[in-house]
mmCIF file of the N, C-alpha and C atoms, coordinates in Angstrom:
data_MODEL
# 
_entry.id   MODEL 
# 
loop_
_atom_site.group_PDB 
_atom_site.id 
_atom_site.type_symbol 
_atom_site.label_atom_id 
_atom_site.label_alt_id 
_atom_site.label_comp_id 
_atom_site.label_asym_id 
_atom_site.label_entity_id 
_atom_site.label_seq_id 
_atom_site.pdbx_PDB_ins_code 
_atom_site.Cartn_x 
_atom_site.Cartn_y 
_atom_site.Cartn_z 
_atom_site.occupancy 
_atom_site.B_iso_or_equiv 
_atom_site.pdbx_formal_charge 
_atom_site.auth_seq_id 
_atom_site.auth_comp_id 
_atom_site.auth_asym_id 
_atom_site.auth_atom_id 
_atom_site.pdbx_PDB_model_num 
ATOM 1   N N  . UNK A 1 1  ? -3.097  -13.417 5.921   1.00 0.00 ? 1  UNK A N  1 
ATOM 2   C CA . UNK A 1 1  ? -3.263  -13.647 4.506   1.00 0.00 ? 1  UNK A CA 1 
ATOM 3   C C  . UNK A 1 1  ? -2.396  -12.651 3.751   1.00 0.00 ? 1  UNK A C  1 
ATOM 4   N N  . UNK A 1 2  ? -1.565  -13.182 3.031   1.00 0.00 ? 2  UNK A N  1 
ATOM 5   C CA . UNK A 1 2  ? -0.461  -11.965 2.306   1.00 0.00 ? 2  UNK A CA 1 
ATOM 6   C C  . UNK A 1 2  ? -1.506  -11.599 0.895   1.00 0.00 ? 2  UNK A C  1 
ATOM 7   N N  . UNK A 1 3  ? -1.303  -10.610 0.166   1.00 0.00 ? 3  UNK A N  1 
ATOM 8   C CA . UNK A 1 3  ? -1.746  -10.151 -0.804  1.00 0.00 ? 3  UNK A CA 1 
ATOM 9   C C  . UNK A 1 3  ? -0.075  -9.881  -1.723  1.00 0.00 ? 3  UNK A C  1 
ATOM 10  N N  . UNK A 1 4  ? -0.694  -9.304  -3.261  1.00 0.00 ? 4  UNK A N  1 
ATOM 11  C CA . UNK A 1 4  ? 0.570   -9.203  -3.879  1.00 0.00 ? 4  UNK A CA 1 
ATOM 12  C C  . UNK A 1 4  ? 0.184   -8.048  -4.214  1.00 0.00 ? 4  UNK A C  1 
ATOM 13  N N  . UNK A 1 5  ? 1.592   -6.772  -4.673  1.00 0.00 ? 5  UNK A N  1 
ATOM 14  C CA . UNK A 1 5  ? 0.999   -5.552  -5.270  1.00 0.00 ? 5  UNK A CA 1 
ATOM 15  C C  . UNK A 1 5  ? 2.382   -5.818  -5.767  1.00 0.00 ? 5  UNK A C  1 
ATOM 16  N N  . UNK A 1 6  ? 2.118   -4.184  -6.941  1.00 0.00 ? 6  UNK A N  1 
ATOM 17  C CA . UNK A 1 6  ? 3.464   -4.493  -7.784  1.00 0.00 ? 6  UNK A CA 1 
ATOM 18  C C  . UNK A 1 6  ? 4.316   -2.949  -7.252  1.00 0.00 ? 6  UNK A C  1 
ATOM 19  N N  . UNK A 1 7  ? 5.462   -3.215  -6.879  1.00 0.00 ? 7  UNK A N  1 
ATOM 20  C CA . UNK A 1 7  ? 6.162   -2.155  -6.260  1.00 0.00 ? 7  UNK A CA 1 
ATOM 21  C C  . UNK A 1 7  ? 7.169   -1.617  -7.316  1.00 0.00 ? 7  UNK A C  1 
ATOM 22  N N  . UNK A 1 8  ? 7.319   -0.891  -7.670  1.00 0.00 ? 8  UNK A N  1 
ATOM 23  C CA . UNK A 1 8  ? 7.863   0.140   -8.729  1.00 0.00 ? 8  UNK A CA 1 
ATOM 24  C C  . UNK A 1 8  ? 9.296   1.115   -7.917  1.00 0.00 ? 8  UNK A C  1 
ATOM 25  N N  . UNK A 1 9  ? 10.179  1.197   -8.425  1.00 0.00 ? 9  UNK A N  1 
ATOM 26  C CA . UNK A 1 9  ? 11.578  1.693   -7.973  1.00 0.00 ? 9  UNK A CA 1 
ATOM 27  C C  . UNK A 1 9  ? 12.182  2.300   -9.220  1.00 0.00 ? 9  UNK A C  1 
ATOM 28  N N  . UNK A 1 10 ? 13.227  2.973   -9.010  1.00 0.00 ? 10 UNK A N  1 
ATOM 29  C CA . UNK A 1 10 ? 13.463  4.154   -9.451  1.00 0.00 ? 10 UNK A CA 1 
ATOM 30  C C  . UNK A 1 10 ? 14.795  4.888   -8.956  1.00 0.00 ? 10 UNK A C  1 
ATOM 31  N N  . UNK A 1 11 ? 15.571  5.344   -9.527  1.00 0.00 ? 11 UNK A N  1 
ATOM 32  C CA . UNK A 1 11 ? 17.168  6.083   -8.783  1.00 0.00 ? 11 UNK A CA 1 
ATOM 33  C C  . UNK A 1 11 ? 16.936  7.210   -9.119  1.00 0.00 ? 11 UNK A C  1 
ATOM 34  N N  . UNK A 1 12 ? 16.906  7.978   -8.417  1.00 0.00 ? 12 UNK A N  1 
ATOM 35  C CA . UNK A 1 12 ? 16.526  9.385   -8.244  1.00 0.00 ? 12 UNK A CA 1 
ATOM 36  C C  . UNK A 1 12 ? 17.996  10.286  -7.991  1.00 0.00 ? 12 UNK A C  1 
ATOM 37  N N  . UNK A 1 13 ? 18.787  10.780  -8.582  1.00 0.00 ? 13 UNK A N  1 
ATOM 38  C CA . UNK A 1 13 ? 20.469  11.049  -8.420  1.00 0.00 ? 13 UNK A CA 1 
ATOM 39  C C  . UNK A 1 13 ? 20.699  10.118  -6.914  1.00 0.00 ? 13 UNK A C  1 
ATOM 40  N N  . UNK A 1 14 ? 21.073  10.680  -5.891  1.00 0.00 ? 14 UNK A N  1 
ATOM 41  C CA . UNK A 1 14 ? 21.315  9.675   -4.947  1.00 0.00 ? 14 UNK A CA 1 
ATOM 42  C C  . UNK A 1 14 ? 20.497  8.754   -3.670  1.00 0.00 ? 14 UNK A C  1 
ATOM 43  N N  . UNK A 1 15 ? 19.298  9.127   -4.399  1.00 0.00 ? 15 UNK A N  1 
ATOM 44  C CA . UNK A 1 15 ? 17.933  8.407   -4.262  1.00 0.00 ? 15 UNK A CA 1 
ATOM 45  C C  . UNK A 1 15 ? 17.200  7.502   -4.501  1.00 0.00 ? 15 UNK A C  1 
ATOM 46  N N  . UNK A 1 16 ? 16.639  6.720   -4.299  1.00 0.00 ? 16 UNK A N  1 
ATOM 47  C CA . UNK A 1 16 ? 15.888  5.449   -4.517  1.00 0.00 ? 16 UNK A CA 1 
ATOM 48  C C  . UNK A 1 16 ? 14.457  6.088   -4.322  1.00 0.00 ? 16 UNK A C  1 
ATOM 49  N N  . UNK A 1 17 ? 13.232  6.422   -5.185  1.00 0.00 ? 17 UNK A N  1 
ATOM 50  C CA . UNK A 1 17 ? 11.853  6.369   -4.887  1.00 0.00 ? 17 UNK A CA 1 
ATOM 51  C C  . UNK A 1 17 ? 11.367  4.871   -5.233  1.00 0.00 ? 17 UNK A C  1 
ATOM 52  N N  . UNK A 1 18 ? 10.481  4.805   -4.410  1.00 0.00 ? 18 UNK A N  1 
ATOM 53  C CA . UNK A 1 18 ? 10.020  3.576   -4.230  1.00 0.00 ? 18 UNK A CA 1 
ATOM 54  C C  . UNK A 1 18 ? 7.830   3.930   -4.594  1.00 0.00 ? 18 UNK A C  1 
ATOM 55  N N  . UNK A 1 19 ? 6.632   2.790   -5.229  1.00 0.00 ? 19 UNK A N  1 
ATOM 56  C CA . UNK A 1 19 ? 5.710   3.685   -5.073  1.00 0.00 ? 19 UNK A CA 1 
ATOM 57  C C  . UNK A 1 19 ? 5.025   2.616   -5.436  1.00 0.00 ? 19 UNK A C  1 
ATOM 58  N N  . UNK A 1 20 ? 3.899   1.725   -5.179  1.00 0.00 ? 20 UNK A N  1 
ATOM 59  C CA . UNK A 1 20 ? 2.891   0.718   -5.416  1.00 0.00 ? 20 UNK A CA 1 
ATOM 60  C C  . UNK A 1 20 ? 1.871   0.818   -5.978  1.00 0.00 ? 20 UNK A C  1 
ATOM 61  N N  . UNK A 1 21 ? 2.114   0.553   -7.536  1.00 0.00 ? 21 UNK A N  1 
ATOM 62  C CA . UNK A 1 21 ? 1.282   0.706   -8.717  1.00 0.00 ? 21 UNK A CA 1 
ATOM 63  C C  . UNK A 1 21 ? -0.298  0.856   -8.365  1.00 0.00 ? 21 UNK A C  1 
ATOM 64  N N  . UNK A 1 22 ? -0.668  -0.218  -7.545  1.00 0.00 ? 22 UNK A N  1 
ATOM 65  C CA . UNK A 1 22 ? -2.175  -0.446  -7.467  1.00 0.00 ? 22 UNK A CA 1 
ATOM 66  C C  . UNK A 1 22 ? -2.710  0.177   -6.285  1.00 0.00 ? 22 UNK A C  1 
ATOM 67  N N  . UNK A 1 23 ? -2.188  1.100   -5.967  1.00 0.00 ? 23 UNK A N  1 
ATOM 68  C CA . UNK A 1 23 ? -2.425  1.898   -4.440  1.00 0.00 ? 23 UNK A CA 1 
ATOM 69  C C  . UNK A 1 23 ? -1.911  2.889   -4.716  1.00 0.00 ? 23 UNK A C  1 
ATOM 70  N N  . UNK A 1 24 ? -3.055  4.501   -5.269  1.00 0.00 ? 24 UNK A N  1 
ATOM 71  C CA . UNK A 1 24 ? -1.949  5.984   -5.235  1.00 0.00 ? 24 UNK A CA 1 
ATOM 72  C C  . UNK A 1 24 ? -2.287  6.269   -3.805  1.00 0.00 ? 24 UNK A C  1 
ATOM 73  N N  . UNK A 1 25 ? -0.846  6.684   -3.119  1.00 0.00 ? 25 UNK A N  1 
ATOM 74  C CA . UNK A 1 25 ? -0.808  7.331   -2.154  1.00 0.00 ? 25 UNK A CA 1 
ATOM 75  C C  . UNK A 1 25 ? 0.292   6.403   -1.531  1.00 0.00 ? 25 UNK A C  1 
ATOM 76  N N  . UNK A 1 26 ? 0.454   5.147   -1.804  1.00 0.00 ? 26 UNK A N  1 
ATOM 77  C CA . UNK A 1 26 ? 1.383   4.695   -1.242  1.00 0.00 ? 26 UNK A CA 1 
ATOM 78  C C  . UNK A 1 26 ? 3.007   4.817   -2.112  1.00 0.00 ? 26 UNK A C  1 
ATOM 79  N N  . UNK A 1 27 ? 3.708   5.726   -1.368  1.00 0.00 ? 27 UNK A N  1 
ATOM 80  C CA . UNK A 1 27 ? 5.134   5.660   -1.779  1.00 0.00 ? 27 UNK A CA 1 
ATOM 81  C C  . UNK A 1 27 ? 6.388   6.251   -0.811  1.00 0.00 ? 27 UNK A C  1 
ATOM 82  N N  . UNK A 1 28 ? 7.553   5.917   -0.845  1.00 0.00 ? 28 UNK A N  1 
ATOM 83  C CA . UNK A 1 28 ? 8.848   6.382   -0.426  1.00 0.00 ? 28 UNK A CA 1 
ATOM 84  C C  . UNK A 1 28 ? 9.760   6.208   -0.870  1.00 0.00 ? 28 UNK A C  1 
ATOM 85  N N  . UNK A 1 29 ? 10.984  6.848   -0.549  1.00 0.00 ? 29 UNK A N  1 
ATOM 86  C CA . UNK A 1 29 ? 12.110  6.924   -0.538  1.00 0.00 ? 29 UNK A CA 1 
ATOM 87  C C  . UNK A 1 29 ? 13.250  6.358   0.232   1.00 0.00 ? 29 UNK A C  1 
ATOM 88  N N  . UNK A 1 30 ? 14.208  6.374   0.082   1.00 0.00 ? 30 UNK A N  1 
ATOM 89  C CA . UNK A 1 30 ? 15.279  5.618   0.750   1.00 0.00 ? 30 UNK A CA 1 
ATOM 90  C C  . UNK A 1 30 ? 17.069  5.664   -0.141  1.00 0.00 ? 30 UNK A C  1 
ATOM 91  N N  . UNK A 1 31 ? 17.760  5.901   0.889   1.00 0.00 ? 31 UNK A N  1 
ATOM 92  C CA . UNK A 1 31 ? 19.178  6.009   0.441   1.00 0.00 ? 31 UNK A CA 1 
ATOM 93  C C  . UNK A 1 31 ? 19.958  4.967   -0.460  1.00 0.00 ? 31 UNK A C  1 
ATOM 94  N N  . UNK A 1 32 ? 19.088  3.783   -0.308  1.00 0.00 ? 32 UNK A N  1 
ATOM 95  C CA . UNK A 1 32 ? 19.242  2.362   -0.961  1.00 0.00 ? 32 UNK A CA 1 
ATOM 96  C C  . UNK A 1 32 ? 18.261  1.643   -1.386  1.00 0.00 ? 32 UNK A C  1 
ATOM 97  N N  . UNK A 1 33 ? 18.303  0.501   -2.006  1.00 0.00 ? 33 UNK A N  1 
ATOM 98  C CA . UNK A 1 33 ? 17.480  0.318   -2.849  1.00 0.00 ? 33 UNK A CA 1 
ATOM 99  C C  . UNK A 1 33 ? 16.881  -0.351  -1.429  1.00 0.00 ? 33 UNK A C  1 
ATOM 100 N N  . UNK A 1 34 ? 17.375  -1.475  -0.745  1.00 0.00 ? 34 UNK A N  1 
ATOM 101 C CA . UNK A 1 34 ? 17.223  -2.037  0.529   1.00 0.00 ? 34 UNK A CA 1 
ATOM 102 C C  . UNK A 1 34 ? 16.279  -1.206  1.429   1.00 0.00 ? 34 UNK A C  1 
ATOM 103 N N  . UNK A 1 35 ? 16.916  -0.286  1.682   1.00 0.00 ? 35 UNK A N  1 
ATOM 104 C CA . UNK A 1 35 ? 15.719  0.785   2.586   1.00 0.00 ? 35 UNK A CA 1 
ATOM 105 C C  . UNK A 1 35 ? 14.727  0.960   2.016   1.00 0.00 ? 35 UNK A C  1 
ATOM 106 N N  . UNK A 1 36 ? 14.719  1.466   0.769   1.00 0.00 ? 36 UNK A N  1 
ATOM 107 C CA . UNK A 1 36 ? 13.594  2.062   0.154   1.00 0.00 ? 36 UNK A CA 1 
ATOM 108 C C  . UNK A 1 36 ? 12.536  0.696   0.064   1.00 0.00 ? 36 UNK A C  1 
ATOM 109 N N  . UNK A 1 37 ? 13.113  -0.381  -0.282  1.00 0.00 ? 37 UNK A N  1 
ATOM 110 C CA . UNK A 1 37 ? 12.064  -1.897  -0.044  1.00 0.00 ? 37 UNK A CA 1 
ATOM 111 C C  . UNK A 1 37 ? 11.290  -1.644  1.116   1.00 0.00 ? 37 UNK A C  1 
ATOM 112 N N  . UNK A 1 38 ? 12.057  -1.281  2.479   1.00 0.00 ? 38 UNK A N  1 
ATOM 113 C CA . UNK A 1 38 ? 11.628  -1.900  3.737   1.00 0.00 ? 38 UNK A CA 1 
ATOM 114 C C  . UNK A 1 38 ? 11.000  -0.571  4.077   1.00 0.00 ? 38 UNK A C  1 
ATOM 115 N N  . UNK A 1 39 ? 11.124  0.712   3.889   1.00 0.00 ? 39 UNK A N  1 
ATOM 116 C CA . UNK A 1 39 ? 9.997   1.662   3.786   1.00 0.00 ? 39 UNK A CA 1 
ATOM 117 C C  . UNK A 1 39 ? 8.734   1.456   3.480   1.00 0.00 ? 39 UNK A C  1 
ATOM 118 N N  . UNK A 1 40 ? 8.854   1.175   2.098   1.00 0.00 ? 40 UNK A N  1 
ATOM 119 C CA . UNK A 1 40 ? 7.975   0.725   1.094   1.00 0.00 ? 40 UNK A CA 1 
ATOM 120 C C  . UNK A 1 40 ? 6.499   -0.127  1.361   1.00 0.00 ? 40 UNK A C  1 
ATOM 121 N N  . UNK A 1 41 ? 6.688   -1.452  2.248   1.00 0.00 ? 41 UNK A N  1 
ATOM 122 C CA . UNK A 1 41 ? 6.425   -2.325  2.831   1.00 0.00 ? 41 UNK A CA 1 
ATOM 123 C C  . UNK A 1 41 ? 5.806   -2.054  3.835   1.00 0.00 ? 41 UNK A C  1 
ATOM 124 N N  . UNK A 1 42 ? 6.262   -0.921  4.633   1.00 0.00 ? 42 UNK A N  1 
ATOM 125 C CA . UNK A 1 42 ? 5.845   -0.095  5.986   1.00 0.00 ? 42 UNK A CA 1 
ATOM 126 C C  . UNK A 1 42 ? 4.931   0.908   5.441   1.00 0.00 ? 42 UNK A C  1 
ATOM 127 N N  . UNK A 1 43 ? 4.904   1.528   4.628   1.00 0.00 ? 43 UNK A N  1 
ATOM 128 C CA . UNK A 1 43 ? 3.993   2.860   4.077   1.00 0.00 ? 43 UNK A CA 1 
ATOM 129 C C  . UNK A 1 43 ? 2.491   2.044   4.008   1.00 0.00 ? 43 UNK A C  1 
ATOM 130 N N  . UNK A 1 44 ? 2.786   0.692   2.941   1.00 0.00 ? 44 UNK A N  1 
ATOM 131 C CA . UNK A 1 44 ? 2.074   -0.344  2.496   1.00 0.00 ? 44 UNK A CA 1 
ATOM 132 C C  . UNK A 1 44 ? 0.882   -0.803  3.733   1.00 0.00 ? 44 UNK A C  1 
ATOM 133 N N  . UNK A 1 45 ? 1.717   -1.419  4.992   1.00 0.00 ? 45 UNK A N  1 
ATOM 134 C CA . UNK A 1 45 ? 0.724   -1.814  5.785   1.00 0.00 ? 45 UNK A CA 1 
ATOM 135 C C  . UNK A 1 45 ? 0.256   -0.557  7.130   1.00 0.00 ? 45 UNK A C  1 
ATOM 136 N N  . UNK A 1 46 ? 0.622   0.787   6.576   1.00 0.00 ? 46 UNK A N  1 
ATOM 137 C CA . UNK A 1 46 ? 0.423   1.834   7.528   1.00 0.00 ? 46 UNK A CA 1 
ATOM 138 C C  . UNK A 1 46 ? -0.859  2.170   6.627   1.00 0.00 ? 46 UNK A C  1 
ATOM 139 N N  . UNK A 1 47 ? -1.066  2.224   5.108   1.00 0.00 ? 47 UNK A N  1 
ATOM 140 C CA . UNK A 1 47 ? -2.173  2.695   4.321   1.00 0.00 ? 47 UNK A CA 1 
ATOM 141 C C  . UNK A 1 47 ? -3.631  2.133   4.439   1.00 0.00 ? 47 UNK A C  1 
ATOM 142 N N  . UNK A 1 48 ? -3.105  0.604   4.617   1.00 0.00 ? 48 UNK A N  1 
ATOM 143 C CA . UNK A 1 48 ? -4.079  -0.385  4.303   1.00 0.00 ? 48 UNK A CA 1 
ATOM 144 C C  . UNK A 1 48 ? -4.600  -0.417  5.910   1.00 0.00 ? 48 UNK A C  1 
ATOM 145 N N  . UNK A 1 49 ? -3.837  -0.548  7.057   1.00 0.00 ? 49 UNK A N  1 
ATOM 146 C CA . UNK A 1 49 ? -4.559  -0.409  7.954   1.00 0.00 ? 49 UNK A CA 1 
ATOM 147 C C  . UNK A 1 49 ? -5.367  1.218   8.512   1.00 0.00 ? 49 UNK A C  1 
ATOM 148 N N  . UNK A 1 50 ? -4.730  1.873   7.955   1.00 0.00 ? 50 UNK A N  1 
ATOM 149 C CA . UNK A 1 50 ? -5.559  3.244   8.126   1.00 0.00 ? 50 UNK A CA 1 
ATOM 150 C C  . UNK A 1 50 ? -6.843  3.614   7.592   1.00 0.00 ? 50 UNK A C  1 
ATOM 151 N N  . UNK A 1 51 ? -7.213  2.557   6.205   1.00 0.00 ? 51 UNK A N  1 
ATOM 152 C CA . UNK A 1 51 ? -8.203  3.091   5.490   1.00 0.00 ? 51 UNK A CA 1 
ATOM 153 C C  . UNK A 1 51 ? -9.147  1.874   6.262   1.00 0.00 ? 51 UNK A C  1 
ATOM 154 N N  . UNK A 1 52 ? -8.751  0.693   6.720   1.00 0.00 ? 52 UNK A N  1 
ATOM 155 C CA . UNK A 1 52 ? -9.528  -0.147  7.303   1.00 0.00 ? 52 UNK A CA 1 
ATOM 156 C C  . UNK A 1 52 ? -10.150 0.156   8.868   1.00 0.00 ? 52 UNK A C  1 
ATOM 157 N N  . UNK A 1 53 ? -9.673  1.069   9.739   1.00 0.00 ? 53 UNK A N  1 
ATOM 158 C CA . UNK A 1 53 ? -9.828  1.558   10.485  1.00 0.00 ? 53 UNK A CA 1 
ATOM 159 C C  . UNK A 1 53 ? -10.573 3.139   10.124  1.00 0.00 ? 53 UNK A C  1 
ATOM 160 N N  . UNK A 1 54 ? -10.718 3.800   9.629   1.00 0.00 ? 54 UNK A N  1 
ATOM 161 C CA . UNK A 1 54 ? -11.423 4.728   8.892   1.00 0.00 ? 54 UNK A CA 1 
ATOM 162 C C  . UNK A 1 54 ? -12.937 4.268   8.449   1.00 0.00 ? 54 UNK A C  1 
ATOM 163 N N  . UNK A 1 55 ? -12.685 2.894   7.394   1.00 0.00 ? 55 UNK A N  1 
ATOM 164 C CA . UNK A 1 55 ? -14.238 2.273   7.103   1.00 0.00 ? 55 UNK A CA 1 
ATOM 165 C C  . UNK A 1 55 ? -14.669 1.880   8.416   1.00 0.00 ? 55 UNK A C  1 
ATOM 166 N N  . UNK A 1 56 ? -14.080 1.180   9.241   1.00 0.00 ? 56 UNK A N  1 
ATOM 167 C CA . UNK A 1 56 ? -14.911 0.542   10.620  1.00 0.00 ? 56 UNK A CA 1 
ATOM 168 C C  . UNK A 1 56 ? -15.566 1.519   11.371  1.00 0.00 ? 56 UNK A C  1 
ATOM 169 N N  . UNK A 1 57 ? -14.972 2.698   11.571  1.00 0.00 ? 57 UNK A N  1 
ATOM 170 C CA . UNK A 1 57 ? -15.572 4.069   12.137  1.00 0.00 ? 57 UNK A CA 1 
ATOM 171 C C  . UNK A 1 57 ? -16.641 4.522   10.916  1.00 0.00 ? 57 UNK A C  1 
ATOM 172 N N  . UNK A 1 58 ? -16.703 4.992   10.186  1.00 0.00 ? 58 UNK A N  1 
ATOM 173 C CA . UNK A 1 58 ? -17.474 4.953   8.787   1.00 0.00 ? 58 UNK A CA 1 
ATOM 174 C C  . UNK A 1 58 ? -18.871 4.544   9.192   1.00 0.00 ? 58 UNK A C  1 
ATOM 175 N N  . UNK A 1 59 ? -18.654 3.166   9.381   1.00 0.00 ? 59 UNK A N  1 
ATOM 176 C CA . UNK A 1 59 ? -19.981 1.911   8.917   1.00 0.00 ? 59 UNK A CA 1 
ATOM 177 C C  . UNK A 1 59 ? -20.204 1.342   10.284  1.00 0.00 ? 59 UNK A C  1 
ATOM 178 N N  . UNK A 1 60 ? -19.654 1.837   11.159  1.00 0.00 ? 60 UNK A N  1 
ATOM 179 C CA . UNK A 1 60 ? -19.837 1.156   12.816  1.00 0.00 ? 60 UNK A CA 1 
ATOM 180 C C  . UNK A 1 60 ? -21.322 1.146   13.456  1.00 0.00 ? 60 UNK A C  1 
ATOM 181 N N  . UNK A 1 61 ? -22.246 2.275   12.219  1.00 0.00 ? 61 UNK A N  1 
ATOM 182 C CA . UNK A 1 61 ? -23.748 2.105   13.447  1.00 0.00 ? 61 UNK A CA 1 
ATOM 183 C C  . UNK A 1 61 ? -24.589 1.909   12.178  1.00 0.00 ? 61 UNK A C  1 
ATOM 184 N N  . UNK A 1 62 ? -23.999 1.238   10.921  1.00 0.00 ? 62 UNK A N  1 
ATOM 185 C CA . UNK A 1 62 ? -25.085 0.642   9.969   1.00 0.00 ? 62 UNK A CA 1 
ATOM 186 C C  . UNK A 1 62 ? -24.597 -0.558  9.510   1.00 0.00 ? 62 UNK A C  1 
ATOM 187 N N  . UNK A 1 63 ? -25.798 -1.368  9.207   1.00 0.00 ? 63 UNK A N  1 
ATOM 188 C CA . UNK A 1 63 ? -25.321 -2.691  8.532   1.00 0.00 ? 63 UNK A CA 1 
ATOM 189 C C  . UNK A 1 63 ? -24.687 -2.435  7.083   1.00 0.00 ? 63 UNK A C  1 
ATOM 190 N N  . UNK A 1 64 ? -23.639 -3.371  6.602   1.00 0.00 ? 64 UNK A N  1 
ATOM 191 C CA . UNK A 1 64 ? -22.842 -3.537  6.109   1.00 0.00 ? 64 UNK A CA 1 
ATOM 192 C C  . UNK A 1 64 ? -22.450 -4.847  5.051   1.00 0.00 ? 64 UNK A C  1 
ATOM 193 N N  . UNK A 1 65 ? -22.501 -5.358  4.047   1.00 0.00 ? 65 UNK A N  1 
ATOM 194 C CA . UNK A 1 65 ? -21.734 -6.134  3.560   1.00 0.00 ? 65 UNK A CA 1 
ATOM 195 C C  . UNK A 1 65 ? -20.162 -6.471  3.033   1.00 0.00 ? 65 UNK A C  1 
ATOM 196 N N  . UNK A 1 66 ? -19.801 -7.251  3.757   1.00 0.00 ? 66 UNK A N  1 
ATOM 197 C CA . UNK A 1 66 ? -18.260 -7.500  3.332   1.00 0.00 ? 66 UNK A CA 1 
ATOM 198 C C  . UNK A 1 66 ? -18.108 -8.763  2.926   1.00 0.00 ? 66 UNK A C  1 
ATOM 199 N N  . UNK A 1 67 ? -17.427 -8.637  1.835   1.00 0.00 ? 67 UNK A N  1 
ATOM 200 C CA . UNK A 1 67 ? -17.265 -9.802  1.256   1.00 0.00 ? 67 UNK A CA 1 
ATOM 201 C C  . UNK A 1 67 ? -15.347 -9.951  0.926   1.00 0.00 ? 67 UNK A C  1 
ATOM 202 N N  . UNK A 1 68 ? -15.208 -10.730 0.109   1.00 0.00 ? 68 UNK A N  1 
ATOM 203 C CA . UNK A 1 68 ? -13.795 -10.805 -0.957  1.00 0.00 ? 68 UNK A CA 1 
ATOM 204 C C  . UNK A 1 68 ? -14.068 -10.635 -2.067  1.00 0.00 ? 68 UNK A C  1 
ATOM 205 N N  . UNK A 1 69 ? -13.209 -9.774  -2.605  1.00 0.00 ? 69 UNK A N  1 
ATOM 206 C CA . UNK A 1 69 ? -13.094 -9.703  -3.826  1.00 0.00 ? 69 UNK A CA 1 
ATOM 207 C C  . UNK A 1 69 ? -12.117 -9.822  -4.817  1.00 0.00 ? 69 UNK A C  1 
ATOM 208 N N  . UNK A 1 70 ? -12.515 -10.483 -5.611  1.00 0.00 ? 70 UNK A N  1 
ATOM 209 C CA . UNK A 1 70 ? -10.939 -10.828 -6.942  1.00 0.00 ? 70 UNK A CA 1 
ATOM 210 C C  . UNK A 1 70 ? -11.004 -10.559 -8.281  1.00 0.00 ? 70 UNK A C  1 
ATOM 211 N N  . UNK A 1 71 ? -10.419 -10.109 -9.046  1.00 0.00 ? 71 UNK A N  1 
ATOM 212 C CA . UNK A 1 71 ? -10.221 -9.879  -9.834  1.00 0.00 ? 71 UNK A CA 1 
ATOM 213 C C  . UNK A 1 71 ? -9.520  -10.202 -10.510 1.00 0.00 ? 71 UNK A C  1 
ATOM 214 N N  . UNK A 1 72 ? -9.375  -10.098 -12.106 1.00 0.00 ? 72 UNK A N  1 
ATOM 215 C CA . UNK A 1 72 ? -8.447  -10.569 -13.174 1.00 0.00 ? 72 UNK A CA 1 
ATOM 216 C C  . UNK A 1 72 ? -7.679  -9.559  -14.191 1.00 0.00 ? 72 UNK A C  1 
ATOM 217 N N  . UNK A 1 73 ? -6.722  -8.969  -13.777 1.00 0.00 ? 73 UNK A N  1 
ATOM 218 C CA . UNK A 1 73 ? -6.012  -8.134  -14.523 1.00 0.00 ? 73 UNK A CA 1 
ATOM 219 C C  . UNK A 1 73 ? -5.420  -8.842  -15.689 1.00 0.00 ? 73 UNK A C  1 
ATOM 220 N N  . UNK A 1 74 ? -5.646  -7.871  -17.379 1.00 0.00 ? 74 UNK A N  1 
ATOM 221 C CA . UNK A 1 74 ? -4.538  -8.620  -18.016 1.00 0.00 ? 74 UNK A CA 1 
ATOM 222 C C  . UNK A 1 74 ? -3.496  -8.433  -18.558 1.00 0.00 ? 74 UNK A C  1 
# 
């Protein structure tokens, strides 16, 4: 299931920062704008699976509700 976030870029003198609005903690850098995408993307699914693996250890010896959730930004 893909999700959308909004990825934010930036030229830094001969730098590209790269950093995903709706997620602090996720950001990088890169020599090009290209790299800094495909960093970016990688930081992205290194965060999201770390904090999901963190809750499973967390909540592993109590019951739990998980659901989906959505929201409406405007």
């Amino acid at each position: 299931m893909a999700k959308q976030f909004t990825a934010v870029y930036k030229k830094r003198r001969k730098w590209y920062l790269g950093w995903v609005e709706e997620i602090p903690g996720v950001n990088t850098q890169g020599k090009t704008l290209k790299e800094t995408k495909k960093n970016l993307k990688e930081a992205l699914r290194l965060v999201l699976e770390t904090n999901r693996l963190l809750n499973q250890k967390e909540f592993a010896k109590g019951k739990v509700i998980k659901e989906p959730l959505s929201v409406s930004l405007r």
